[in-house]
C-alpha positions in Angstrom: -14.1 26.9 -25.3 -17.6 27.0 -26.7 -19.9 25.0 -24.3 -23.4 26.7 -24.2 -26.0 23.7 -25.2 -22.8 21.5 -25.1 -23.0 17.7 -24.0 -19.9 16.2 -22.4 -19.5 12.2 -23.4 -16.7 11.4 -20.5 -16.8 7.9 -21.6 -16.2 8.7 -25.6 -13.3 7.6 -27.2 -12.0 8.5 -31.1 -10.4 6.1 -33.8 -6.9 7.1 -35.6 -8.0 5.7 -38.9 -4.7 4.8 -40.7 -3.9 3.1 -37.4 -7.0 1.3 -36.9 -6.9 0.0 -40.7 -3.5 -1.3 -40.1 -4.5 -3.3 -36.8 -7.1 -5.1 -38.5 -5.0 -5.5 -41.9 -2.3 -7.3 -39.8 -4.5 -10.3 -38.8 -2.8 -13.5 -40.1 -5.7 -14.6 -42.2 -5.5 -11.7 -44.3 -3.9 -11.0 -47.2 -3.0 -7.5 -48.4 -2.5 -6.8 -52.4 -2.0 -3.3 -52.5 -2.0 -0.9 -56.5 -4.1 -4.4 -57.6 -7.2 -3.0 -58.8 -10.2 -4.6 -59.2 -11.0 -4.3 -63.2 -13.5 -7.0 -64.0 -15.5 -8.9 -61.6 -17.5 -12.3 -63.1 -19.3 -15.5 -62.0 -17.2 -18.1 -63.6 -21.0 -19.6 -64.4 -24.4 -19.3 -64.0 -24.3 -22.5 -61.7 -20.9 -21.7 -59.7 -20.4 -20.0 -56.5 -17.2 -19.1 -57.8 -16.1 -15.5 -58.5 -13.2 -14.4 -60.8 -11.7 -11.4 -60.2 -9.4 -9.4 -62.8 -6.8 -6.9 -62.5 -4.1 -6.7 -65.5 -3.2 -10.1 -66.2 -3.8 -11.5 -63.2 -6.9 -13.9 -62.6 -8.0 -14.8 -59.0 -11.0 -16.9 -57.9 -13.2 -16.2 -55.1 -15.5 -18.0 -53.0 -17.5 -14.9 -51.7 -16.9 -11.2 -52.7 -17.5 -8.2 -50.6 -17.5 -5.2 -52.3 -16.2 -2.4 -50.1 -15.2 -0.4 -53.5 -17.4 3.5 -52.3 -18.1 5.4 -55.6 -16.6 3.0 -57.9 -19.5 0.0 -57.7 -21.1 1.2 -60.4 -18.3 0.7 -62.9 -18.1 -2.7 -62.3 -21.4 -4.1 -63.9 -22.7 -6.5 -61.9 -24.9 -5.3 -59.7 -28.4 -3.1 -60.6 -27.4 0.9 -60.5 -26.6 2.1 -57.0 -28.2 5.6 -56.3 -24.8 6.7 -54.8 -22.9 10.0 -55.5 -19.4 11.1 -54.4 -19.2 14.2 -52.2 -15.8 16.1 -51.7 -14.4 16.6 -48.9 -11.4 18.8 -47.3 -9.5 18.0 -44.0 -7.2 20.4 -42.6 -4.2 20.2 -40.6 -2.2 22.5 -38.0 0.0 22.0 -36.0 0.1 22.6 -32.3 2.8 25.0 -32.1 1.9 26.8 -34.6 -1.8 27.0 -33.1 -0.3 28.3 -29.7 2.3 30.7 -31.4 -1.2 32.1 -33.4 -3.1 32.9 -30.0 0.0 34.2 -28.2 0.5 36.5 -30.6 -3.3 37.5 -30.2 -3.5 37.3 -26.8 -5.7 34.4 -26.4 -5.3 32.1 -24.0 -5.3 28.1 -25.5 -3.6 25.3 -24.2 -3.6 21.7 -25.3 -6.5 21.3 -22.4 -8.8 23.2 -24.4 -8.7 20.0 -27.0 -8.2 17.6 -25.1 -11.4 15.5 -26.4 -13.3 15.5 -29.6 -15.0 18.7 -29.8 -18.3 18.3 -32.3 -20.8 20.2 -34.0 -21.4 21.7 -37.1 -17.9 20.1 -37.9 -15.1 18.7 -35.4 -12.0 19.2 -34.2 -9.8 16.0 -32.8 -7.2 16.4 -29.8 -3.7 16.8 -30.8 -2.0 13.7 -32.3 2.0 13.8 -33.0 2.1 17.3 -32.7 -0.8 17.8 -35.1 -4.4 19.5 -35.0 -7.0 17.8 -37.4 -10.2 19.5 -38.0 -12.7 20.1 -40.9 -14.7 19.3 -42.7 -15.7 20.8 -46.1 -19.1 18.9 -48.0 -18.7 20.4 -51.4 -21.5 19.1 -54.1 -21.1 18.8 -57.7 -16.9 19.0 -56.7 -14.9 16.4 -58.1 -11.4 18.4 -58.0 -8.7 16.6 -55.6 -6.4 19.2 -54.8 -6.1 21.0 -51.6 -7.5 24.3 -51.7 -6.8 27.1 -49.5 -10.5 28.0 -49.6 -11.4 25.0 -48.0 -9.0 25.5 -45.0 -10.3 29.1 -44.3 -13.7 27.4 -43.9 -12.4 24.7 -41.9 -10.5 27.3 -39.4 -13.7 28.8 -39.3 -15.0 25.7 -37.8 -11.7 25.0 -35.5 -12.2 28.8 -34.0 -15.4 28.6 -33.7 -15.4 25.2 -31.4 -12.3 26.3 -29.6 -14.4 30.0 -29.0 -11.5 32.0 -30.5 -11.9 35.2 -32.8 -12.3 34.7 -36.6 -8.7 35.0 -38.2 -7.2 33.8 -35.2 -5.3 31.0 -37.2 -3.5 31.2 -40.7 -4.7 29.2 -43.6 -1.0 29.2 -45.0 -0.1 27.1 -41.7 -2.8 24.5 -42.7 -2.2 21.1 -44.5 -4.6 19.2 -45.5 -6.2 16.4 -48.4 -9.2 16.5 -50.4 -11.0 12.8 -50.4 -14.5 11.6 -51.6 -17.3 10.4 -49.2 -19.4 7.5 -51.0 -23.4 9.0 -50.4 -26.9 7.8 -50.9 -29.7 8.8 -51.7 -31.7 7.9 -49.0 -29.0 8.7 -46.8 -28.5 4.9 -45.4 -25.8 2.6 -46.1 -26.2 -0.1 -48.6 -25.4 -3.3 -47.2 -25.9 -6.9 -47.8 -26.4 -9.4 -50.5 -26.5 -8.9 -53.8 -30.0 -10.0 -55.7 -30.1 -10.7 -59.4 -32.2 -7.8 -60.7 -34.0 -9.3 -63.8 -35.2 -11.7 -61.1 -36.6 -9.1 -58.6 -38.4 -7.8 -61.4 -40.0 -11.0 -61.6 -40.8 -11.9 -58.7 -42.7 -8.6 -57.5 -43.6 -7.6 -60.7 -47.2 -7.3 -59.1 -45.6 -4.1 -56.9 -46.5 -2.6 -60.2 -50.2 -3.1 -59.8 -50.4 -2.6 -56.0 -47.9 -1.5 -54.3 -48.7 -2.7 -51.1 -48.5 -6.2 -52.3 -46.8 -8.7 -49.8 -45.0 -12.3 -50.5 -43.7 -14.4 -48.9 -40.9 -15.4 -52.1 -37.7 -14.5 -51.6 -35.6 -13.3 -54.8 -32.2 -15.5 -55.1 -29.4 -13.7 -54.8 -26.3 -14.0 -56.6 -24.0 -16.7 -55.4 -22.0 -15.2 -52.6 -21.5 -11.6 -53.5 -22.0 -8.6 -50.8 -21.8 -4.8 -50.9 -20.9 -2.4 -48.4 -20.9 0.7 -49.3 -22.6 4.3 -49.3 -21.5 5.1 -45.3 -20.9 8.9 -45.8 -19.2 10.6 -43.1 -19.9 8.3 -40.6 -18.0 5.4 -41.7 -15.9 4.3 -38.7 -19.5 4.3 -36.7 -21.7 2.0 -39.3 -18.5 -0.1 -41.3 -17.5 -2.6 -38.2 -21.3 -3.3 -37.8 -21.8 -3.8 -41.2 -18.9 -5.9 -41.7 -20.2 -8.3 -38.9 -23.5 -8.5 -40.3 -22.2 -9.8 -43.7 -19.6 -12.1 -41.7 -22.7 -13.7 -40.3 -24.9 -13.7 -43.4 -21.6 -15.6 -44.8 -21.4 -18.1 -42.2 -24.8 -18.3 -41.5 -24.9 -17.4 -38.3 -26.9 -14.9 -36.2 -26.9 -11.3 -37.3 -26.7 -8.4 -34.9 -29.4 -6.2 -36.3 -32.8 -6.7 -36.2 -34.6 -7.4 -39.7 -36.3 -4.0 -40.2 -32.6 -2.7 -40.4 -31.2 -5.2 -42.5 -34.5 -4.2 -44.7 -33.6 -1.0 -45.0 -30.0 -1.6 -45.8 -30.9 -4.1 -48.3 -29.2 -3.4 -51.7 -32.3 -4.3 -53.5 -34.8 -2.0 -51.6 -33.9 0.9 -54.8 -36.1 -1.8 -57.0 -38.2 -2.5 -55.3 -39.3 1.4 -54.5 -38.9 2.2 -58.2 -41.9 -0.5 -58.8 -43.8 0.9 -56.4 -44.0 3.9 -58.1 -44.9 2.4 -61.5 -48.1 1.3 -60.3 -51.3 2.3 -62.5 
């Protein structure tokens, strides 16, 4: 096993993510409505804090929205332009036996040991998990095709052999499963989380960003009644998604948040206007 420059984190853990999102989906105060989606999304009025939600010909009204919807904000219309992008990426599967099968025929010694913890770098590789090795994982730009691609596991072995310090080719890209899914990105490579402001009325109220940017007020924009995003968490969504979701649990019940407010500054949705006003001034 690679370990020159390596950092051992004894006390680390890693997250099954199918199983994790089950757990929390099982909580008696949630409902599930699975192949509903969301198709139009409206304030009922301009005075109500009421939220009606579409999908087919069913109507639903909402108290507070959070929108947890990745690459597909945008298409809904009610919220300025997010700066986001989708980036593709390909995980790959092998399974154990077939990994051990592959070094016994080369002659290299690997046992379960080896992976017994995550192993990280350049990309990762998880320890076994009902008989199966994940690893990966690709970041292809300007790729929007779904299907697995043997390409992309020959890349991602390349990344498994390299952590595991095995020869190139030691593993067999026709062994490897995988899917393809889509990481929701920014362009200032930070989440976007928190309330959602009216954007005619942020132009409005620091219209004078236009003139000198480092203008300060102490006005605060309203926001729309009761809606949220969180979005735009790349590859490290398990890490900045339950933090997230607390902070808007506490914006929603008013109660106090656990991040300082320089972060939830720089997570603000609205912090794209208020940049592009800056650079209209003069």
């Amino acid at each position: 096993m690679k370990n020159t420059g390596s950092i051992l984190l004894p006390l680390s853990g890693w997250v099954a993510p199918g199983a994790l999102c089950r757990t929390l989906l099982s909580h008696d105060n949630i409902e599930v409505r699975l192949n509903t989606p969301l198709e139009q999304l409206e304030q009922v009025t301009q005075d109500s804090n009421l939220w009606k939600a579409t999908s087919g010909s069913k109507e639903a009204l909402f108290s507070h929205v959070v929108l947890c919807t990745a690459n597909d904000t945008n298409t809904l219309n009610v919220s300025a332009n997010m700066p986001i992008k989708p980036v593709r990426g390909q995980v790959s599967c092998l399974s154990l036996e077939k990994a051990l099968q592959s070094c016994s025929e080369k002659n290299i010694p690997l046992n379960k040991i080896a992976i017994e913890k995550v192993l990280c770098e350049f990309g990762y590789v998880s320890p076994p998990m009902n008989g199966l090795i994940h690893f990966g994982s690709t970041y292809d730009l300007k790729d929007n095709d779904t299907q697995v691609r043997a390409e992309g596991h020959k890349r991602n072995l390349t990344i498994l052999e390299t952590l595991l310090g095995a020869p190139n080719d030691t593993f067999k890209t026709e062994d490897c499963e995988g899917r393809a899914s889509f990481r929701c990105t920014v362009s200032d490579y930070t989440p976007i989380v928190g309330s959602v402001m009216s954007e005619a009325r942020y132009q409005e109220a620091y219209a004078h960003l236009q003139k000198n940017a480092k203008w300060e007020s102490d006005e605060v924009a309203e926001p729309l009644s009761q809606l949220y995003l969180n979005i735009g968490h790349g590859s490290r969504g398990l890490v900045s998604t339950p933090l997230s979701g607390q902070y808007i649990a506490n914006l929603i019940t008013h109660t106090p948040s656990p991040i300082e407010q320089e972060v939830s500054y720089k997570l603000h949705p609205s912090r794209f206007i208020i940049r592009e006003l800056k650079r209209r001034q003069g």
